[in-house]
N, C-alpha and C positions, 0 to 999 in steps of 0.2 A: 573862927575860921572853919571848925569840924563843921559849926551848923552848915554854912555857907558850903562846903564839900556837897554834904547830902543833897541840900536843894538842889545845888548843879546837878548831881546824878540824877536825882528823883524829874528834874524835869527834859531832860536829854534820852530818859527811859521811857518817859511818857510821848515825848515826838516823835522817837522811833518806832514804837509801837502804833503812832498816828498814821506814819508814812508807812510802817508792816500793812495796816487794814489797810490800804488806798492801793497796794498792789493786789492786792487778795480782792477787789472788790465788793467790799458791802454793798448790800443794795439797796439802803436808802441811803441820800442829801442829808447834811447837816441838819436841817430843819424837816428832816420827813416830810417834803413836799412832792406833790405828783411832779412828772418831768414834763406834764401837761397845766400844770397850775398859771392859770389864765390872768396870774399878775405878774409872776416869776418865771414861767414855763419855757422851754426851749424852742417853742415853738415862737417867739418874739424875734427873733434874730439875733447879729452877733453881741448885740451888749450881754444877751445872758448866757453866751454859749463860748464866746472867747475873751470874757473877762470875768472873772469870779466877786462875787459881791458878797460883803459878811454885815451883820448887823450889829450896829452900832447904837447898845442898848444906853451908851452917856448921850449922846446926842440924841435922841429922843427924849428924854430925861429933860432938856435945855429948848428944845423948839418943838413940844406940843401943840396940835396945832397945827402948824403949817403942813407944806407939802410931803408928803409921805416918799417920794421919789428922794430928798434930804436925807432919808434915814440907810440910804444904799451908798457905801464907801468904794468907789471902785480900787484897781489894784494889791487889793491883796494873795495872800496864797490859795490857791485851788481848793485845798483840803476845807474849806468856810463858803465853797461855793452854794446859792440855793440851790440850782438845779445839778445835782449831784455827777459828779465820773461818768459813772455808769450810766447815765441819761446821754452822756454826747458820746460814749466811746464808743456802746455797744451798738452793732449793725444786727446779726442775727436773734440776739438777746431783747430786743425792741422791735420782732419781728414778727406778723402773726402768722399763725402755723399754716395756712393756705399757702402764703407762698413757697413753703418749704417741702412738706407734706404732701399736698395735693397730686403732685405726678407720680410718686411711688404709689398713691390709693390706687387710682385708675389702670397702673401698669397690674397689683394684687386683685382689680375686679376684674378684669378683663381675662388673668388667669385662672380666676375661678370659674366665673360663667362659662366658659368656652371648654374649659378643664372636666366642666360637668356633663355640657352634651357632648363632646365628644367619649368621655367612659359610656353615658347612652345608648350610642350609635354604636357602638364598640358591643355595648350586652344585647345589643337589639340585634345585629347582624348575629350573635354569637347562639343568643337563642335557637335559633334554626342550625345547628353545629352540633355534634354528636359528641364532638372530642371539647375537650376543656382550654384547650391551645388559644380561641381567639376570647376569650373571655376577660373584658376590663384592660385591656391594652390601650394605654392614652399616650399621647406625646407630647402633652401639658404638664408646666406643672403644676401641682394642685396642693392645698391643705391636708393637712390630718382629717378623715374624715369617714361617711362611709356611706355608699350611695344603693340602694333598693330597685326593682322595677318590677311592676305588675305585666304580663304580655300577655295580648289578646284575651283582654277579660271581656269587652263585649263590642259586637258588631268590627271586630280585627281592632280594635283601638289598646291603645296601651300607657297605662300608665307609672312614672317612675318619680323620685326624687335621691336627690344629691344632697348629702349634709355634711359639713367641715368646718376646718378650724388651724389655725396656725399663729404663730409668733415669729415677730421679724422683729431687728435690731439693725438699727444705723451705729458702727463700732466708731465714727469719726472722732477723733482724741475730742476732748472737753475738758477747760483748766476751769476757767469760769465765766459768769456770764456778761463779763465785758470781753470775749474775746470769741470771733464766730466761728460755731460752729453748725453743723444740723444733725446733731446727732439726737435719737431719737427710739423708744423699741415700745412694743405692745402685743397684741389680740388682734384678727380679724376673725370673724366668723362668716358663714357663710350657708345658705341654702338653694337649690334649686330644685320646681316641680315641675314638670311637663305632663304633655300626650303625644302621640304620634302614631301614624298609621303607614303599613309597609304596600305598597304598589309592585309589585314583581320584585325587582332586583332596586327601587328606590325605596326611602323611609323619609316624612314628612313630618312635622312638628313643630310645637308652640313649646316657650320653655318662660315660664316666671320665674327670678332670682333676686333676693335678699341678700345685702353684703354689710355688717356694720362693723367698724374700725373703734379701739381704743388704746389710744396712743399718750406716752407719755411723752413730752415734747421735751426735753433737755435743756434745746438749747437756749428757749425763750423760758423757762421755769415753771411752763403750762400743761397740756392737756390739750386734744386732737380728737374730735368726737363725730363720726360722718356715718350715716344710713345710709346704703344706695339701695334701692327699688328698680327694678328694670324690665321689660317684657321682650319676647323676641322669637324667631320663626328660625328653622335649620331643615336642610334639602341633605342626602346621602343620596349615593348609588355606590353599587359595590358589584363589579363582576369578580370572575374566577379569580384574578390577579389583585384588581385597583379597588381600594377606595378611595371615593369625592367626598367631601362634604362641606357647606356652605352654612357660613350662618350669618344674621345680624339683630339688631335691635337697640332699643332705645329707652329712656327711663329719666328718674328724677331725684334729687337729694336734698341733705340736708345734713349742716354741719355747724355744728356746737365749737368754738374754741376757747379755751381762756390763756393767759399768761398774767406775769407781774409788771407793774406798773412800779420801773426801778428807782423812782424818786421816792416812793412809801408804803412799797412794799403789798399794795393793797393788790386787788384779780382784777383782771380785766376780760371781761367779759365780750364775745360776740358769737353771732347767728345769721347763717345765710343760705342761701338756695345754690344749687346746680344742676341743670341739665345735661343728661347720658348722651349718647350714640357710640357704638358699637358695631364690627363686624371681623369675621373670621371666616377663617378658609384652609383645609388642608389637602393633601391627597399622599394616601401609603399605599405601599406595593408588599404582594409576601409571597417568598419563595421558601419551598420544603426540599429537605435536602433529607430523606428519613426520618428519624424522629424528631430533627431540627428545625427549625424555621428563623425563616433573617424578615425581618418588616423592615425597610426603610420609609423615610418618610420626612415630608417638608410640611412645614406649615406659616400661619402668615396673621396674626390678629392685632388688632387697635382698637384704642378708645379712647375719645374725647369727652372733655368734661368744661363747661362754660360754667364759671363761678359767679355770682351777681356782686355785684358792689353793695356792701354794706358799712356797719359803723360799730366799732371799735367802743365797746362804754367804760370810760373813764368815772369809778366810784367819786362825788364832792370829797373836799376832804373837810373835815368835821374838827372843831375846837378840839378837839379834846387827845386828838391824835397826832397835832402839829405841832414838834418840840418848839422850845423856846421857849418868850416869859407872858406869849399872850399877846404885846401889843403888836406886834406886826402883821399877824395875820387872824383877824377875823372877819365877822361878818360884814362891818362895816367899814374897813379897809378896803380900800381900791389900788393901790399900791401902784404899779409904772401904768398909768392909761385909768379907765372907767369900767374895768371889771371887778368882779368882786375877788376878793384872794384867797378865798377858800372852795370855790369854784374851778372846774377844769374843761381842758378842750378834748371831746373827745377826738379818736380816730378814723379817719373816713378811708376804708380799704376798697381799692380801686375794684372794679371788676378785672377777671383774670381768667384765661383758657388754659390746659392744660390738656396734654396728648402723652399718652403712650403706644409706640408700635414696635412689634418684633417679631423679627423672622429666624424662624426656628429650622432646624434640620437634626433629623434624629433616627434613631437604631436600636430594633429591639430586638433580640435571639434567644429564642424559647428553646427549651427542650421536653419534648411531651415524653412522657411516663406515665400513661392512661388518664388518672384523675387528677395527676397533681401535675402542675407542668410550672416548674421554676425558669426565669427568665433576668433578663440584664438590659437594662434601660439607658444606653449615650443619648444625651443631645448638647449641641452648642448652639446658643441663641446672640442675634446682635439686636439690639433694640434703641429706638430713640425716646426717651422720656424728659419731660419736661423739667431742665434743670431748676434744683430752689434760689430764691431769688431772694435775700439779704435789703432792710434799709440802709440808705448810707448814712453813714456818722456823722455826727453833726460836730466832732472836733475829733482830732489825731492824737491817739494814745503814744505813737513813736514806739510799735511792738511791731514786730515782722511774725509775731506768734498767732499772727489770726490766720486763720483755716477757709480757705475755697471752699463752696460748695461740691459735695461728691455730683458728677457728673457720668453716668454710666454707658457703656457702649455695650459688652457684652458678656457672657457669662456659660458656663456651661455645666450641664446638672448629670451626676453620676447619679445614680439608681436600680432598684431589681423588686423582684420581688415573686411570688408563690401564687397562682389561678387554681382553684381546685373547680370541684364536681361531686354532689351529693347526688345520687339518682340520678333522674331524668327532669326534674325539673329543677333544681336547686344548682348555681353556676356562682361564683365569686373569687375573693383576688385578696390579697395583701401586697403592699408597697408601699417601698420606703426611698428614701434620698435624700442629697443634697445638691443646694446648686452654691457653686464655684466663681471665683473670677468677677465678682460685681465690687465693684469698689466699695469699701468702709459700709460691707452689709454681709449679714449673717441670717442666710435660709434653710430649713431643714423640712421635708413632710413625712408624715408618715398616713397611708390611706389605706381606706378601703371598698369594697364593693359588692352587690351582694344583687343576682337578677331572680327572681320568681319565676318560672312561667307557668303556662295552664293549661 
């Protein structure tokens, strides 16, 4: 009777612990099978997605032989399913990072690019300025960084570049990867080079820009890897009071993603193109009150980004990695239909657009004290960006614990920072900030600036 005690414990200990992992979800199937395996895979419909099938290592044993489709017992308990939990439950977890990712990139290109000629326009007008007051005054926000300009080094041409860098985080809770989330944090980096040439009271220019993203994805257990390339033209004019200035341009990408394949755990790998467009627009006004000065100021930019349809590559799965005893899945098993069972379907990801736009308004109030002029940076911005977009599950986990997509509207960035003055030709800036109020995301920059002239 003591024995018989034990074994009831020892195996009442071990199914609880079965049913502990199944809440926690592992992320491989019973059988370490892709959730794409092209005999068993989710993708067949609902025989493998809302009835669980276990193998029935006696009956194989007894009808060798015959149809392999015999060897599938239907009704038993989930936890013996091939195509594992975590293959039907999870919506963002099964999701490639383009849908998720993609409109936050373009909302951080488009602030860079734009973040950069306008500091430009900012040192190029400031150039021609005795006092330190207008120097590096942006109403973007931009990376950690730190931007340079050559002026009128030859024939009135001038040349400058922008360099930064910054870290962003999607904070959105994360329990695990059968429950959506998009949470997500990394690296962008960033460069900008121009030229431009000043017409009386207008300034003219070409600006080339470099953006690359490295992201850890969370939610799908992967990785988010995108270069953008871009080219583009910017118009100012600036009298006593007003600055204009216009910009646009256009360009090209390329993006790297992987994630895990939660049937066996293996990467999944893809690769694909998107095309830029881009354009911006602001106009500030500044009023001196003695050593004080107020800038207000509106601004207005977006960018589109058209992703291609590409394909999703599903690693085969290989004898050697597919638990069990061997006979159910190799090479020359074909198991429900005429594919083979170590073989998988890849994934085919749709083509996909994506837009960021926001309209900015903001306030900055300097105080000159000769060379060094400290100042205070408000803006509040409302912006439309391309919400991420989740697969749908291919069965109901019965959790109210899955998480929306963050959906952003607007956000607003406190900021300051110190313009100084070396001599007569040497002009630059430090600043710092944060921005505020974006839902389940975390931004900080800290920049800088630095103009030449001759």
């Amino acid at each position: 009777m003591k024995l018989k005690r034990i074994l009831t414990v020892a195996i009442v200990t071990v199914m609880s612990l079965g049913m502990f992992s199944m809440g926690v979800a592992n992320a491989a199937g019973t059988y370490k099978i892709s959730c794409k395996n092209n005999a068993y895979g989710m993708q067949l419909g609902s025989d493998y997605t809302q009835i669980a099938y276990v193998y029935n290592a006696a009956a194989i044993n007894n009808i060798q032989g015959q149809d392999e489709d015999v060897y599938l017992i239907s009704g038993q308990a989930n936890s013996e399913a091939y195509v594992g939990n975590d293959c039907l439950y999870a919506g963002a977890g099964d999701t490639n990072g383009t849908a998720v990712v993609a409109g936050d990139v373009a909302r951080l290109a488009v602030n860079a690019i734009v973040g950069a000629v306008s500091n430009r326009i900012d040192m190029a007008y400031a150039a021609n300025n005795s006092g330190a007051s207008a120097t590096g005054l942006s109403f973007t926000t931009q990376g950690d960084g730190m931007a340079m300009s050559a002026n009128n080094v030859a024939g009135g041409l001038s040349f400058w570049g922008d360099f930064g860098s910054t870290d962003i985080k999607n904070t959105q809770s994360f329990t695990n990867i059968r429950l959506d989330s998009n949470k997500y944090d990394g690296d962008v980096s960033s460069y900008s080079v121009g030229v431009d040439k000043t017409f009386g009271k207008a300034l003219i220019g070409v600006v080339v820009s470099s953006l690359e993203t490295d992201f850890k994805t969370t939610f799908n257990d992967g990785t988010y890897k995108q270069d953008i390339d871009t080219y583009g033209v910017y118009l100012a004019y600036k009298t006593s009071m007003l600055t204009i200035d216009l910009g646009m341009g256009q360009g090209d990408s390329t993006i790297d993603t992987t994630r895990r394949d939660l049937g066996n755990d293996q990467t999944i790998t893809g690769k694909t193109t998107a095309d830029i467009e881009y354009s911006n627009a602001r106009i500030a006004a500044q009023f001196s009150r003695g050593k004080f000065s107020i800038v207000p100021s509106v601004s207005y930019r977006v960018m589109s980004m058209d992703i291609a349809a590409f394909t999703d590559d599903r690693p085969d799965e290989t004898q050697s990695t597919v638990a069990g005893d061997g006979l159910l899945f190799t090479s020359g098993n074909e198991g429900n239909g005429t594919q083979d069972g170590l073989t998988v379907t890849d994934d085919t990801i749709a083509a996909r657009s994506v837009e960021s736009e926001t309209m900015e308004a903001g306030i900055n109030i300097a105080a000159n004290l000769g060379a060094i002029v400290p100042y205070l940076n408000l803006s509040y911005a409302t912006e439309d960006t391309t919400k991420a977009s989740y697969k749908s599950e291919k069965g109901t986990d019965g959790t109210a614990a899955d998480v929306a997509a963050s959906n952003y509207s607007s956000s607003y960035t406190i900021g300051g920072g110190v313009n100084f003055m070396v001599g007569s030709h040497i002009k630059g800036g430090v600043r710092l900030g944060m921005v505020n109020g974006r839902d389940d995301w975390e931004e900080s920059y800290m920049a800088g600036n630095l103009s030449i002239g001759f």
